[in-house]
C-alpha positions as CSV (number, residue, x, y, z in Angstrom):
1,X,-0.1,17.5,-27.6
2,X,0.1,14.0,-27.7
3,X,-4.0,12.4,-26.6
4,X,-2.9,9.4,-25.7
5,X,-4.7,8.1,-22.6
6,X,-2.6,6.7,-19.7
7,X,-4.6,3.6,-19.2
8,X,-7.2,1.5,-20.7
9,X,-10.1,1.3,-17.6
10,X,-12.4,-2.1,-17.7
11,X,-15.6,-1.3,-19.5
12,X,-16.9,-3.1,-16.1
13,X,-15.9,0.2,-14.1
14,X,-18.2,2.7,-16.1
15,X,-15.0,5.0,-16.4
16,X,-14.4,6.8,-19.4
17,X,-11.3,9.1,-20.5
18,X,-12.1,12.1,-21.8
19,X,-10.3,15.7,-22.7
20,X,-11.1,18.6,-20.8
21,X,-10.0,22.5,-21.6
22,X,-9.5,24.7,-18.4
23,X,-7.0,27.1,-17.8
24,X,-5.5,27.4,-20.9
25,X,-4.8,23.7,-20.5
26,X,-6.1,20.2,-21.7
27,X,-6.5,17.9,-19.5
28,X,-6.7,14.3,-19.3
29,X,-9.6,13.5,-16.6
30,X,-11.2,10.2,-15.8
31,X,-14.8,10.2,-15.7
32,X,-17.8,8.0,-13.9
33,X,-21.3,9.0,-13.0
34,X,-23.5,11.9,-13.8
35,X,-25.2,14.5,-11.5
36,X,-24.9,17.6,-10.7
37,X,-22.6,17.2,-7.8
38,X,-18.8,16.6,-9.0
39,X,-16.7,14.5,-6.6
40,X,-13.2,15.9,-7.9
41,X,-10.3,13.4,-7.4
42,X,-6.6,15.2,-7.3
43,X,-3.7,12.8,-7.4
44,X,-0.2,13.1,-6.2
45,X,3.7,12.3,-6.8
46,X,4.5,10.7,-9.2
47,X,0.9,9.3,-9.5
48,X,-2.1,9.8,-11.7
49,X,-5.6,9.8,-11.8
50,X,-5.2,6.4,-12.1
51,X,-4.7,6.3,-8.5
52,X,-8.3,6.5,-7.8
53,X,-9.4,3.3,-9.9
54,X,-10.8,1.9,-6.7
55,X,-12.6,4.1,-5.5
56,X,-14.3,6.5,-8.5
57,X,-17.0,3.3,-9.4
58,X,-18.0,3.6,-5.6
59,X,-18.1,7.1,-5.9
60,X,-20.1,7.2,-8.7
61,X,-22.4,4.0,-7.4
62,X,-23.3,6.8,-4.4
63,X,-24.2,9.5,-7.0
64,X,-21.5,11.8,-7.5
65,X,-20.5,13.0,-11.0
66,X,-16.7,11.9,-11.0
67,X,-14.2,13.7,-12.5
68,X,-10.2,12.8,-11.8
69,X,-8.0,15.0,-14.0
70,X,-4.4,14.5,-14.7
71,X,-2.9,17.3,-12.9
72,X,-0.8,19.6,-15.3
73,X,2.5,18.2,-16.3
74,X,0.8,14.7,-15.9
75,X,-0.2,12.0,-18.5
76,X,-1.7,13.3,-21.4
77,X,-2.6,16.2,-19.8
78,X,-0.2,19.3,-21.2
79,X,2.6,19.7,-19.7
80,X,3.7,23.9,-19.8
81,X,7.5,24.3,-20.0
82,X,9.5,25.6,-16.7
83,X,9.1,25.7,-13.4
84,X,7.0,29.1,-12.2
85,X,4.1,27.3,-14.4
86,X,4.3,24.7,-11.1
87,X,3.4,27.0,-8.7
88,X,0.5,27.2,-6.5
89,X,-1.6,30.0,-8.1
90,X,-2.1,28.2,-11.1
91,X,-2.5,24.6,-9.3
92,X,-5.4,25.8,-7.9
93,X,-6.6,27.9,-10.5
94,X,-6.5,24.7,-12.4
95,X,-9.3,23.4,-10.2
96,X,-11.3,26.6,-10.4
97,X,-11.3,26.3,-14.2
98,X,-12.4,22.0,-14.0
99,X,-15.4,23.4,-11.6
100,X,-16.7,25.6,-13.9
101,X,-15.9,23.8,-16.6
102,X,-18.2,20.5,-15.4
103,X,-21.0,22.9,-14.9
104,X,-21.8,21.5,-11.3
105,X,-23.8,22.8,-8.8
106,X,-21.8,21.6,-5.7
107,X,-18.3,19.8,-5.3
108,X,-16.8,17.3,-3.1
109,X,-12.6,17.7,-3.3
110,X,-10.9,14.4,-2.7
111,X,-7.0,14.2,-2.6
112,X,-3.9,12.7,-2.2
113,X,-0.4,13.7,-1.3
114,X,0.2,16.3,-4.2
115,X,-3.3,17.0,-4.8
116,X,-3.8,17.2,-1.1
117,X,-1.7,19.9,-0.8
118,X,-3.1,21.7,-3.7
119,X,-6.6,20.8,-2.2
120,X,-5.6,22.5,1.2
121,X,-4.7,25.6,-0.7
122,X,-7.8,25.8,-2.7
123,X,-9.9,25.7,0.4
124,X,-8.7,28.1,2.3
125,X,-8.2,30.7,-0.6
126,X,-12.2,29.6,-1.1
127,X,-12.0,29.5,-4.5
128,X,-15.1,27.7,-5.3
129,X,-17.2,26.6,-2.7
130,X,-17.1,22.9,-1.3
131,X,-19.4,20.7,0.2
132,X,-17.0,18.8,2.3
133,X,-13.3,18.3,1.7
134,X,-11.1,14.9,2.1
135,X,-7.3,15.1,2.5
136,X,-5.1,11.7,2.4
137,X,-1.8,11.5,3.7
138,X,-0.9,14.9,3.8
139,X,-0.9,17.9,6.9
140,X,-2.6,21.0,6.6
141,X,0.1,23.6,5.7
142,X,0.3,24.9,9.0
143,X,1.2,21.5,10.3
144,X,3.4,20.9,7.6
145,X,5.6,23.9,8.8
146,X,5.8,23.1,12.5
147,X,6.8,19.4,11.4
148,X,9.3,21.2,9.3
149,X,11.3,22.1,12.2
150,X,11.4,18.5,13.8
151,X,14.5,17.2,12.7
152,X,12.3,13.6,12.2
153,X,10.2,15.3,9.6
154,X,13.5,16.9,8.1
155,X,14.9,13.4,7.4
156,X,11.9,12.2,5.8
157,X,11.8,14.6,3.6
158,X,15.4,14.8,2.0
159,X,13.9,14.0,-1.8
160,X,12.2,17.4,-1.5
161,X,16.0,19.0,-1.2
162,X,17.8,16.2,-3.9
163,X,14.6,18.1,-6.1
164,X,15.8,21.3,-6.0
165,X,19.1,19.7,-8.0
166,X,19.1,20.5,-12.1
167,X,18.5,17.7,-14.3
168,X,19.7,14.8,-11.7
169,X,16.1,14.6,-10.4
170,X,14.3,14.4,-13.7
171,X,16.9,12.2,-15.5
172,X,16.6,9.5,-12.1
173,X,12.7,9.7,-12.2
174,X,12.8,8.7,-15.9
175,X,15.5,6.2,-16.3
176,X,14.8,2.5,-17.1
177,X,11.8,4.2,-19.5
178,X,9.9,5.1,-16.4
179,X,10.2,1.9,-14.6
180,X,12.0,3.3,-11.5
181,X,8.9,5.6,-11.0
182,X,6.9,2.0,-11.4
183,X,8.7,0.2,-8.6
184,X,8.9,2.6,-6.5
185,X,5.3,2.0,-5.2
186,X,5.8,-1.7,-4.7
187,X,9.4,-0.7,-3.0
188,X,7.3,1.4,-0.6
189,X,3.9,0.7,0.1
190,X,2.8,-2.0,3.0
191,X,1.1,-4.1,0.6
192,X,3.3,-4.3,-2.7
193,X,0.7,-6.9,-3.9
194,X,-1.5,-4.5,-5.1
195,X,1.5,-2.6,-7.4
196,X,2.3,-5.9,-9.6
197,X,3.4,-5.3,-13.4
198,X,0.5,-4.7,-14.4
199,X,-0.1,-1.5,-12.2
200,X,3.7,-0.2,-12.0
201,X,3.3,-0.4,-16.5
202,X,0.6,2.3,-16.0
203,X,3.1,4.5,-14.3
204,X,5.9,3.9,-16.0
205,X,5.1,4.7,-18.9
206,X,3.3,7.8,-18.1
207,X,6.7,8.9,-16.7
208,X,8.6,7.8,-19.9
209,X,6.9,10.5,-21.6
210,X,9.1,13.8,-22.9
211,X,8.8,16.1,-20.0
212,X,7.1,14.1,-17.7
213,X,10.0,13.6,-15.3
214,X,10.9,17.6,-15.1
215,X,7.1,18.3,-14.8
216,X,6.6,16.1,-11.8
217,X,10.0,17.8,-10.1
218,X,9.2,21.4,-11.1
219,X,6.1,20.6,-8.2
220,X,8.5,20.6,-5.7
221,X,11.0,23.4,-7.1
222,X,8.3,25.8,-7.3
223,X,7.3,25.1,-4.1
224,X,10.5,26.3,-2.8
225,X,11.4,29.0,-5.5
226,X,7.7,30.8,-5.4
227,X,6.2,29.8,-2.3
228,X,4.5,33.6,-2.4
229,X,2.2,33.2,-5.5
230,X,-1.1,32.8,-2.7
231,X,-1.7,34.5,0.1
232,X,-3.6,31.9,2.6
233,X,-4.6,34.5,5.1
234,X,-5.9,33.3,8.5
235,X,-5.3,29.2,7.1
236,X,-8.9,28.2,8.3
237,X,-11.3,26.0,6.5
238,X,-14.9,26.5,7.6
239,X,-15.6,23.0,5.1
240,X,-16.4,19.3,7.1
241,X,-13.2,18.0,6.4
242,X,-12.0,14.4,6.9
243,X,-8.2,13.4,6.8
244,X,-7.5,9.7,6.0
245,X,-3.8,9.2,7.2
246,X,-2.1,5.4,6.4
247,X,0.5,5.2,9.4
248,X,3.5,3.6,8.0
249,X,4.1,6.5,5.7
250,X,7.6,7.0,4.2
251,X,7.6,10.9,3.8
252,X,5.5,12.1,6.2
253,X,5.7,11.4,10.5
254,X,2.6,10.5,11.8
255,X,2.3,13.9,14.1
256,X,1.9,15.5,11.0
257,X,-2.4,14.5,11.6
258,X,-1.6,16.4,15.1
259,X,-3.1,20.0,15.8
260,X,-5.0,20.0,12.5
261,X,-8.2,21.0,14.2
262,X,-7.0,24.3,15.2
263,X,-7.4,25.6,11.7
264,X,-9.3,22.9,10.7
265,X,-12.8,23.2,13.5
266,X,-15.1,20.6,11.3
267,X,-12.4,17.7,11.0
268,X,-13.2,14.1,11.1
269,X,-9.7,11.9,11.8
270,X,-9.2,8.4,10.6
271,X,-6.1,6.5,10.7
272,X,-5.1,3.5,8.9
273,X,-2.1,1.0,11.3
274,X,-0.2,-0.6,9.1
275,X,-1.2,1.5,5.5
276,X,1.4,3.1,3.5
277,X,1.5,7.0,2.1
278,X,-0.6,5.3,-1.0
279,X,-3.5,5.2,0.9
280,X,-6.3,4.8,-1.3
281,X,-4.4,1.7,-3.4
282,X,-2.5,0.4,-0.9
283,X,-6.1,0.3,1.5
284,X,-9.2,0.6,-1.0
285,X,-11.5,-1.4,0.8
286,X,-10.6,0.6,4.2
287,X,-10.4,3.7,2.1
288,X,-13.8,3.0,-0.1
289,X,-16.2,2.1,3.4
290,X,-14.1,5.2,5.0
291,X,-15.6,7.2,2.2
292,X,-19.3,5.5,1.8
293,X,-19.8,6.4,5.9
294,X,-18.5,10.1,5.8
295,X,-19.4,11.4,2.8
296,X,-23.3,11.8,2.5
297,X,-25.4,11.1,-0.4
298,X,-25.3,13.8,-3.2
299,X,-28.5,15.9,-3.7
């Protein structure tokens, strides 16, 4: 596989890019801090750990171990052919295997959109244990499937069914070498400042690798193909959980944050007006104080 990192970070930021082996996989994971308690960052569609920039120096600066992987499929991270190798048992078997492999004592799980849902998963299945959880921008699955029904969620998510099409999906996603994937942050978020060149290069040309397109797509098809690979029982999380929800999100209707707490008894709410599904970059100063009053200091 090819170990070429997907950005360059600022030797300001104390972020490093190293190569991690878990699950059979590599993986690409950005790295801050040191400790014994690992604040692991999970990124979404069509991100990558990138995502996080902003806020795994603060994370670190409050003395967590960082670690934000390249989810499989992602990056330089390998990238396992078809689309069962998307499902949820090994998403979240991934994570298991970048616990054990850090060596840490206790874990904070951070994530966003994609990595949210695999997050959700992981905690309820109680994988690993967790310290506390944080979810942004996406329901509980519960939720998820009584939004399902609403015909206002339905429309919002039509890319979810244009995803289930062969090769169209992957072939749009990586056309323009990756650029569309680049613009499509600016095209969407409430602040499209913060996604100039610059930041929509990074994705690009992550998604202008071979495969990277059909990876990020095979999410979504397995999702629909093998929804049965985990059994999430009674859907309850026991873990402090806080849910950081921008409000002008494109894919997701805002009474999606509704209800949570019936499965969800330790949940802390905050919602961002006028913040965009990309939450943490289109916020990070919101995001980052959100984060610095909830999340206590490791020990």
């Amino acid at each position: 596989m090819d170990r070429k990192a997907s950005w360059e970070p600022a030797p300001e930021t104390g972020i490093s890019i190293d190569w991690v082996e878990a699950n059979g996989l590599t993986f690409e994971v950005a790295q801050c801090g040191e400790g014994d308690h690992l604040a692991l960052c999970l990124h979404g569609f069509p991100e990558l750990h990138y995502s996080w920039r902003h806020q795994i120096p603060l994370l670190a600066e409050m003395g967590y171990r960082v670690w934000a992987p390249n989810l499989r499929g992602y990056g330089g991270t390998s990238r396992p052919e078809g689309v069962r190798n998307y499902a949820l048992d090994h998403l979240t078997h991934d994570l298991a295997a970048l616990i054990d492999a850090s060596g840490a004592k206790k874990v904070t799980l951070i994530a966003h959109d994609w990595g949210a849902i695999i997050a959700w998963q992981f905690a309820i299945l109680k994988l690993r244990p967790l310290e506390r959880l944080v979810i942004m921008n996406v329901p509980h699955p519960e939720v998820l499937r009584r939004e399902l029904k609403t015909w206002e969620q339905r429309k919002k998510s039509w890319y979810v069914f244009f995803f289930q099409l062969p090769w169209l999906p992957e072939w749009r996603l990586g056309s323009n070498e990756g650029r569309v994937i680049g613009s499509l942050f600016a095209k969407t978020s409430s602040n499209p400042e913060r996604f100039g060149p610059d930041v929509q290069a990074v994705y690009a040309a992550a998604a202008n690798r071979p495969g990277a397109p059909a990876a990020m797509v095979n999410y979504y098809r397995a999702a629909m193909r093998h929804r049965d690979t985990v059994n999430l029982g009674d859907f309850r999380i026991e873990t402090p959980t806080l849910m950081v929800w921008g409000e002008e999100d494109v894919a997701l209707n805002i009474n999606c944050t509704v209800g949570t707490e019936e499965w969800v008894p330790s949940l802390t709410l905050e919602r961002l007006a006028g913040v965009s599904h990309w939450v943490q970059q289109d916020a990070p100063d919101e995001v980052n104080t959100i984060l610095k009053n909830w999340l206590p200091s490791p020990v």
